[in-house]
C-alpha positions in Angstrom: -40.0 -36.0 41.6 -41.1 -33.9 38.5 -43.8 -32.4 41.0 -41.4 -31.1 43.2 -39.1 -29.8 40.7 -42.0 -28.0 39.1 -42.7 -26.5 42.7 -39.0 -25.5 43.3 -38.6 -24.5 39.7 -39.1 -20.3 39.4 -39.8 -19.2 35.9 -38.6 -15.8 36.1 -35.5 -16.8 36.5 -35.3 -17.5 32.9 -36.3 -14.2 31.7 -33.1 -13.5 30.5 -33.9 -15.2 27.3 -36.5 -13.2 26.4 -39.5 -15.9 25.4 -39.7 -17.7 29.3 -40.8 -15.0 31.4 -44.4 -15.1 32.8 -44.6 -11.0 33.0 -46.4 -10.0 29.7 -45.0 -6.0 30.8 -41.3 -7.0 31.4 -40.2 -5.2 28.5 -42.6 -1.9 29.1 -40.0 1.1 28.2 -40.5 3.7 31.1 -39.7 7.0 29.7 -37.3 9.9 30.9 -40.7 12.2 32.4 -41.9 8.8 34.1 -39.5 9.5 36.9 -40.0 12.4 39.8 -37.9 15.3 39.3 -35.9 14.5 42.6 -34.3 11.3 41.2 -32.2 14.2 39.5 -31.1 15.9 42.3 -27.7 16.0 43.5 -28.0 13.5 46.8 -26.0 14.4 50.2 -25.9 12.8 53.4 -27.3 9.5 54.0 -29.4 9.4 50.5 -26.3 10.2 48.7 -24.4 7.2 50.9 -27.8 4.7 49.5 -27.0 6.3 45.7 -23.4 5.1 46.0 -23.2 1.9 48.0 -26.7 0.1 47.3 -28.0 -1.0 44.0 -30.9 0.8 42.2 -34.2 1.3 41.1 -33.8 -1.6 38.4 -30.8 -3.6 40.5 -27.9 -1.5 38.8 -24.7 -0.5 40.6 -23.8 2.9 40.7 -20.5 3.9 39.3 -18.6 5.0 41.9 -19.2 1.4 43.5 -18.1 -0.2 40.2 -14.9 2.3 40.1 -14.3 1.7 43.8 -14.2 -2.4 43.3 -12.4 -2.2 40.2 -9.6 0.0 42.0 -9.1 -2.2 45.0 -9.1 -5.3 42.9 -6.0 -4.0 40.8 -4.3 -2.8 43.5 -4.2 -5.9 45.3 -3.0 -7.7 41.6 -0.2 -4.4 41.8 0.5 -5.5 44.9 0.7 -9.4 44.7 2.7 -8.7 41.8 5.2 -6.2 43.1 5.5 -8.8 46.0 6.0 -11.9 43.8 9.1 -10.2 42.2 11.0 -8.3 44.9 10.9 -12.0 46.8 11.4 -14.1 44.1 14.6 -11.8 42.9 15.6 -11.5 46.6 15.2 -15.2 46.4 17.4 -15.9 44.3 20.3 -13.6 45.1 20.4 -15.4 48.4 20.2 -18.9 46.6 23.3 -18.1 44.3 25.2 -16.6 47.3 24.4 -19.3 49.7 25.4 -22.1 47.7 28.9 -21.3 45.9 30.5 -24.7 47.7 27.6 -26.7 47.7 27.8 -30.2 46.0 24.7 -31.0 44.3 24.1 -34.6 42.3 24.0 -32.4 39.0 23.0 -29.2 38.0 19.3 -30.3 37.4 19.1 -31.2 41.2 20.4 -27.1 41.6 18.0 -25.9 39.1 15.3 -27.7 40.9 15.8 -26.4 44.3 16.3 -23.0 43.2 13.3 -22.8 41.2 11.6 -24.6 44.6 13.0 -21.7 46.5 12.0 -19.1 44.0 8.6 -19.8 43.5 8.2 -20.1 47.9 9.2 -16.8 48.1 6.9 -15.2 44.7 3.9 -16.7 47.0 4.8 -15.3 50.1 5.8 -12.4 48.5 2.4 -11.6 47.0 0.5 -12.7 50.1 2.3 -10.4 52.1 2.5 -7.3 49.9 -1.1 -8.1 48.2 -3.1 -7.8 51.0 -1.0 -4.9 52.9 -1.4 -3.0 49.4 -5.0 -4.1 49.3 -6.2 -3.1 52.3 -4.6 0.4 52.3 -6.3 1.2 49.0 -9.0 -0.3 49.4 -9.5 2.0 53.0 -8.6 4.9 51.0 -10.9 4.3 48.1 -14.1 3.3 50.3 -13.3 6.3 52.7 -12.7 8.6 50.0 -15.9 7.6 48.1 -18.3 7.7 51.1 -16.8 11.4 52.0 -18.0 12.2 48.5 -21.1 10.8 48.4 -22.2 12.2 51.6 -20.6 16.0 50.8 -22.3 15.7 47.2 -19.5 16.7 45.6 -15.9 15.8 45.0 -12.7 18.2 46.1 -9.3 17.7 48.4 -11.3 17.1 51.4 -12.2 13.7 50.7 -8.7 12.6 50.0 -7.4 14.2 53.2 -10.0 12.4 55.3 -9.5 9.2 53.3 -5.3 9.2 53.6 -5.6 10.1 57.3 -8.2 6.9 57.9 -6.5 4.7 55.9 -2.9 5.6 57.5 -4.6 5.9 60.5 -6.3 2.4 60.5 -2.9 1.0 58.8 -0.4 1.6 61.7 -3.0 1.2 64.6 -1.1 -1.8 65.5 1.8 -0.4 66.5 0.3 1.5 69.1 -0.9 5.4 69.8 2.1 6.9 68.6 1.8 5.0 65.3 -1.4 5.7 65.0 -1.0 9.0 64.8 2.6 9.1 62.7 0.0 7.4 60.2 -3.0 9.4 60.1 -0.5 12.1 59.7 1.6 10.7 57.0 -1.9 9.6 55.0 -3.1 12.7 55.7 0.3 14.8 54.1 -0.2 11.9 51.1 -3.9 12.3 50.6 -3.5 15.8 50.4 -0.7 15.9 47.6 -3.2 13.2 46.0 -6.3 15.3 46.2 -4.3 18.4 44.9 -3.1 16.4 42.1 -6.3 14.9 40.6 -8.1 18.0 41.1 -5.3 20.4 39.6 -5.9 17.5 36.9 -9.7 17.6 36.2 -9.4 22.2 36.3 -7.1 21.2 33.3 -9.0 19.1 31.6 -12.0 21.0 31.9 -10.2 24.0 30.6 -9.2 22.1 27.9 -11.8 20.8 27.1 -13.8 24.1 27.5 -11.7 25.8 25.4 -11.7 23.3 22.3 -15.6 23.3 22.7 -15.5 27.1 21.9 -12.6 26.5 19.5 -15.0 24.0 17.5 -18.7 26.6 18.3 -16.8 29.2 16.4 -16.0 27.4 13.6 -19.4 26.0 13.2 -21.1 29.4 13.6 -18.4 30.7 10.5 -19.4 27.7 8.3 -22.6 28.0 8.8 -22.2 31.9 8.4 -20.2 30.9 5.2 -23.1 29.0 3.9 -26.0 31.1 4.3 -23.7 34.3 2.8 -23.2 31.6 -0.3 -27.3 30.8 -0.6 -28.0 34.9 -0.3 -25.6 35.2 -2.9 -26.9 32.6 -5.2 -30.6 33.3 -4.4 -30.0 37.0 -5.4 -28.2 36.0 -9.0 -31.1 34.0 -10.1 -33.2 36.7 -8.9 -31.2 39.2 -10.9 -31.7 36.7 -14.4 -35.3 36.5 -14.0 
Protein backbone atom coordinates (compact mmCIF):
# COMPACT_ATOMS: atom_id res chain seq x y z
CA UNK A 1 0.00 0.00 0.00
CA UNK A 2 2.77 2.54 0.97
CA UNK A 3 4.49 1.42 -2.39
CA UNK A 4 1.76 2.50 -4.45
CA UNK A 5 1.11 5.59 -2.80
CA UNK A 6 4.73 6.54 -3.13
CA UNK A 7 4.25 5.72 -6.98
CA UNK A 8 1.01 7.79 -7.30
CA UNK A 9 2.28 10.42 -4.94
CA UNK A 10 3.91 13.57 -7.26
CA UNK A 11 6.21 15.75 -5.24
CA UNK A 12 5.86 18.80 -7.17
CA UNK A 13 2.78 19.20 -6.27
CA UNK A 14 3.89 20.37 -2.97
CA UNK A 15 5.99 23.09 -4.21
CA UNK A 16 3.80 25.54 -2.95
CA UNK A 17 5.43 25.34 0.39
CA UNK A 18 8.63 26.22 -0.66
CA UNK A 19 11.03 23.28 1.14
CA UNK A 20 9.16 20.08 -0.95
CA UNK A 21 9.91 20.70 -4.39
CA UNK A 22 12.53 18.47 -6.20
CA UNK A 23 13.62 21.44 -8.76
CA UNK A 24 16.74 23.04 -7.12
CA UNK A 25 16.02 26.13 -10.02
CA UNK A 26 12.30 26.68 -9.13
CA UNK A 27 12.87 29.94 -7.70
CA UNK A 28 15.52 31.15 -10.56
CA UNK A 29 14.40 35.02 -11.11
CA UNK A 30 14.28 35.52 -15.00
CA UNK A 31 14.88 39.06 -15.70
CA UNK A 32 13.02 41.74 -17.76
CA UNK A 33 15.89 41.39 -20.99
CA UNK A 34 15.46 37.47 -20.60
CA UNK A 35 12.39 37.74 -22.69
CA UNK A 36 12.29 38.42 -26.76
CA UNK A 37 11.38 41.79 -27.70
CA UNK A 38 8.11 40.47 -29.35
CA UNK A 39 6.46 39.36 -26.08
CA UNK A 40 6.01 43.30 -26.02
CA UNK A 41 4.31 43.78 -28.95
CA UNK A 42 0.84 44.70 -29.27
CA UNK A 43 -0.85 41.17 -30.46
CA UNK A 44 -3.75 41.10 -33.27
CA UNK A 45 -5.51 38.43 -34.90
CA UNK A 46 -5.36 34.99 -33.67
CA UNK A 47 -2.05 35.62 -31.28
CA UNK A 48 -3.87 38.40 -29.72
CA UNK A 49 -7.20 35.88 -29.23
CA UNK A 50 -4.25 33.12 -27.45
CA UNK A 51 -3.03 36.46 -25.23
CA UNK A 52 -6.59 36.88 -24.03
CA UNK A 53 -8.33 33.64 -23.69
CA UNK A 54 -5.41 31.03 -22.80
CA UNK A 55 -3.14 31.13 -19.87
CA UNK A 56 0.52 32.13 -20.04
CA UNK A 57 4.05 31.68 -20.15
CA UNK A 58 4.12 30.79 -16.25
CA UNK A 59 0.08 29.57 -16.10
CA UNK A 60 -1.25 33.24 -15.43
CA UNK A 61 -4.54 34.48 -16.80
CA UNK A 62 -4.62 37.51 -18.63
CA UNK A 63 -6.64 40.31 -17.40
CA UNK A 64 -9.12 40.79 -19.79
CA UNK A 65 -10.16 37.04 -19.03
CA UNK A 66 -10.17 37.76 -15.30
CA UNK A 67 -12.36 41.14 -16.03
CA UNK A 68 -14.47 39.19 -18.41
CA UNK A 69 -15.38 36.29 -15.69
CA UNK A 70 -15.67 38.64 -12.89
CA UNK A 71 -18.37 40.68 -15.04
CA UNK A 72 -20.53 37.79 -15.99
CA UNK A 73 -20.37 36.36 -12.64
CA UNK A 74 -21.95 39.72 -11.06
CA UNK A 75 -24.27 40.12 -13.51
CA UNK A 76 -25.83 36.91 -13.13
CA UNK A 77 -25.79 37.64 -8.91
CA UNK A 78 -27.55 41.34 -10.39
CA UNK A 79 -29.70 39.36 -12.09
CA UNK A 80 -30.72 36.56 -9.59
CA UNK A 81 -31.19 39.26 -7.30
CA UNK A 82 -33.30 41.63 -9.29
CA UNK A 83 -35.38 38.43 -10.01
CA UNK A 84 -35.67 37.23 -6.40
CA UNK A 85 -37.34 40.62 -5.39
CA UNK A 86 -39.66 41.64 -8.32
CA UNK A 87 -41.16 37.85 -7.62
CA UNK A 88 -41.01 37.70 -4.20
CA UNK A 89 -42.79 41.38 -3.93
CA UNK A 90 -45.21 40.29 -6.83
CA UNK A 91 -45.63 37.35 -4.61
CA UNK A 92 -46.83 38.71 -2.08
CA UNK A 93 -49.19 41.41 -3.45
CA UNK A 94 -51.11 38.49 -4.95
CA UNK A 95 -50.96 36.50 -1.54
CA UNK A 96 -52.63 39.57 0.39
CA UNK A 97 -55.13 40.06 -2.46
CA UNK A 98 -56.05 36.53 -2.92
CA UNK A 99 -56.75 35.76 0.48
CA UNK A 100 -58.95 38.69 2.16
CA UNK A 101 -61.93 35.94 3.04
CA UNK A 102 -59.81 33.14 3.61
CA UNK A 103 -60.18 31.29 7.02
CA UNK A 104 -56.87 30.14 8.23
CA UNK A 105 -56.44 27.97 11.71
CA UNK A 106 -54.49 31.18 13.03
CA UNK A 107 -52.42 33.69 11.81
CA UNK A 108 -49.12 31.56 12.12
CA UNK A 109 -50.76 29.03 9.57
CA UNK A 110 -51.14 32.53 7.18
CA UNK A 111 -47.63 33.63 7.94
CA UNK A 112 -46.50 30.27 7.00
CA UNK A 113 -47.97 29.92 3.67
CA UNK A 114 -47.10 33.28 2.67
CA UNK A 115 -43.60 33.04 3.58
CA UNK A 116 -43.92 29.35 1.58
CA UNK A 117 -45.30 31.38 -1.38
CA UNK A 118 -42.74 34.07 -1.13
CA UNK A 119 -39.74 32.32 -0.96
CA UNK A 120 -41.18 29.90 -4.35
CA UNK A 121 -41.40 32.80 -6.22
CA UNK A 122 -37.62 34.65 -4.97
CA UNK A 123 -36.28 31.10 -6.53
CA UNK A 124 -38.00 31.17 -9.52
CA UNK A 125 -37.51 34.56 -9.84
CA UNK A 126 -33.71 34.48 -9.78
CA UNK A 127 -33.51 31.35 -11.94
CA UNK A 128 -35.37 32.98 -14.56
CA UNK A 129 -33.96 36.45 -14.53
CA UNK A 130 -30.28 35.10 -13.50
CA UNK A 131 -29.55 33.20 -16.27
CA UNK A 132 -31.53 35.48 -19.02
CA UNK A 133 -29.32 38.40 -17.43
CA UNK A 134 -26.27 36.06 -17.46
CA UNK A 135 -26.21 34.94 -20.69
CA UNK A 136 -26.84 38.37 -22.42
CA UNK A 137 -23.80 39.80 -20.55
CA UNK A 138 -21.94 37.30 -20.63
CA UNK A 139 -22.35 37.20 -24.87
CA UNK A 140 -21.72 40.74 -24.80
CA UNK A 141 -18.62 40.66 -22.61
CA UNK A 142 -16.91 37.54 -24.42
CA UNK A 143 -17.88 39.01 -27.91
CA UNK A 144 -16.79 42.42 -27.00
CA UNK A 145 -13.45 41.15 -25.57
CA UNK A 146 -12.54 38.77 -28.53
CA UNK A 147 -13.33 41.84 -31.03
CA UNK A 148 -10.65 43.62 -28.98
CA UNK A 149 -8.24 41.21 -28.73
CA UNK A 150 -8.23 40.39 -32.29
CA UNK A 151 -8.38 44.39 -33.51
CA UNK A 152 -5.46 45.13 -30.91
CA UNK A 153 -7.09 47.75 -29.67
CA UNK A 154 -10.17 48.90 -27.94
CA UNK A 155 -12.95 51.60 -29.49
CA UNK A 156 -17.00 51.62 -30.34
CA UNK A 157 -16.52 48.89 -32.72
CA UNK A 158 -16.34 46.16 -30.41
CA UNK A 159 -19.37 47.16 -28.53
CA UNK A 160 -21.41 47.49 -31.72
CA UNK A 161 -20.41 44.01 -32.78
CA UNK A 162 -20.80 42.66 -29.34
CA UNK A 163 -24.60 44.31 -28.70
CA UNK A 164 -25.64 43.12 -32.20
CA UNK A 165 -24.36 39.21 -31.32
CA UNK A 166 -25.55 39.19 -28.05
CA UNK A 167 -29.14 40.73 -29.13
CA UNK A 168 -28.86 38.82 -31.98
CA UNK A 169 -28.17 35.35 -30.33
CA UNK A 170 -30.76 36.55 -27.49
CA UNK A 171 -34.05 36.63 -29.63
CA UNK A 172 -33.05 33.93 -32.20
CA UNK A 173 -35.85 31.99 -30.75
CA UNK A 174 -38.47 33.91 -31.80
CA UNK A 175 -37.71 33.45 -35.23
CA UNK A 176 -36.00 35.70 -38.34
CA UNK A 177 -37.81 38.68 -37.59
CA UNK A 178 -36.59 38.65 -33.97
CA UNK A 179 -33.56 37.94 -34.82
CA UNK A 180 -33.05 40.81 -36.44
CA UNK A 181 -35.32 43.37 -34.19
CA UNK A 182 -32.41 42.06 -31.70
CA UNK A 183 -29.21 42.42 -33.40
CA UNK A 184 -30.61 45.75 -34.14
CA UNK A 185 -31.72 46.84 -30.78
CA UNK A 186 -28.16 45.41 -29.34
CA UNK A 187 -26.52 47.01 -31.91
CA UNK A 188 -28.42 50.73 -31.19
CA UNK A 189 -27.51 49.69 -27.25
CA UNK A 190 -23.92 48.73 -27.79
CA UNK A 191 -23.36 51.70 -29.60
CA UNK A 192 -24.62 54.24 -26.90
CA UNK A 193 -22.44 51.76 -24.58
CA UNK A 194 -19.24 52.04 -26.57
CA UNK A 195 -19.77 55.86 -26.97
CA UNK A 196 -20.19 56.17 -23.32
CA UNK A 197 -17.06 54.33 -21.99
CA UNK A 198 -14.95 55.75 -24.54
CA UNK A 199 -16.29 59.47 -24.15
CA UNK A 200 -15.31 58.26 -20.48
CA UNK A 201 -11.62 57.03 -20.81
CA UNK A 202 -10.86 60.65 -23.47
CA UNK A 203 -11.92 62.31 -20.08
CA UNK A 204 -10.04 60.58 -17.87
CA UNK A 205 -7.08 60.73 -19.85
CA UNK A 206 -7.44 64.35 -20.20
CA UNK A 207 -7.65 64.59 -16.78
CA UNK A 208 -5.31 62.81 -15.91
CA UNK A 209 -2.95 64.35 -18.55
CA UNK A 210 -3.49 67.55 -17.45
CA UNK A 211 -2.87 67.07 -13.59
CA UNK A 212 0.42 65.20 -14.66
CA UNK A 213 1.56 68.58 -16.29
CA UNK A 214 -0.11 70.47 -13.40
CA UNK A 215 2.17 68.37 -10.89
CA UNK A 216 5.67 68.46 -13.76
CA UNK A 217 5.45 72.23 -13.40
CA UNK A 218 5.39 72.40 -9.99
CA UNK A 219 8.26 70.11 -9.50
CA UNK A 220 10.41 71.89 -12.18
CA UNK A 221 9.64 75.40 -9.94
CA UNK A 222 10.67 73.65 -6.65
CA UNK A 223 13.40 72.34 -7.88
CA UNK A 224 14.05 75.75 -9.81
CA UNK A 225 13.43 77.31 -6.27
CA UNK A 226 16.00 75.16 -4.70
CA UNK A 227 18.91 75.42 -6.87
CA UNK A 228 18.25 79.57 -7.12
CA UNK A 229 18.45 79.14 -2.95
CA UNK A 230 21.94 76.88 -3.14
CA UNK A 231 23.45 79.63 -5.93
CA UNK A 232 22.51 82.06 -3.55
CA UNK A 233 23.93 80.59 -0.43
CA UNK A 234 27.10 79.18 -2.24
CA UNK A 235 27.81 82.77 -3.46
CA UNK A 236 27.48 84.43 0.23
CA UNK A 237 29.94 82.11 1.72
CA UNK A 238 31.98 82.79 -1.23
CA UNK A 239 31.66 86.55 -0.71
CA UNK A 240 32.88 86.00 3.37
CA UNK A 241 35.90 84.11 2.44
Amino acid sequence: MARFFLRQFHADRLAFIGLLTPDLNYDVVVGAGDDDDDDNAPKTGLDGLCRVFLPGKYGELSAEFTTLVHMSSASILMGAGFGAMNQARTAFHNFIENNHATKFPNHLEAKRQLQHRVTLAMGSGALKWGWRIGMFSTIFLTTSTAVAAWRGEDGVLEYVIAGMTAGGLFKVNMGLKGFIAGSLVGAFVGTLTGLFFDGLFWISADCADKEMNILTKSTVKYETLLLAKALMKAHKEQKKK
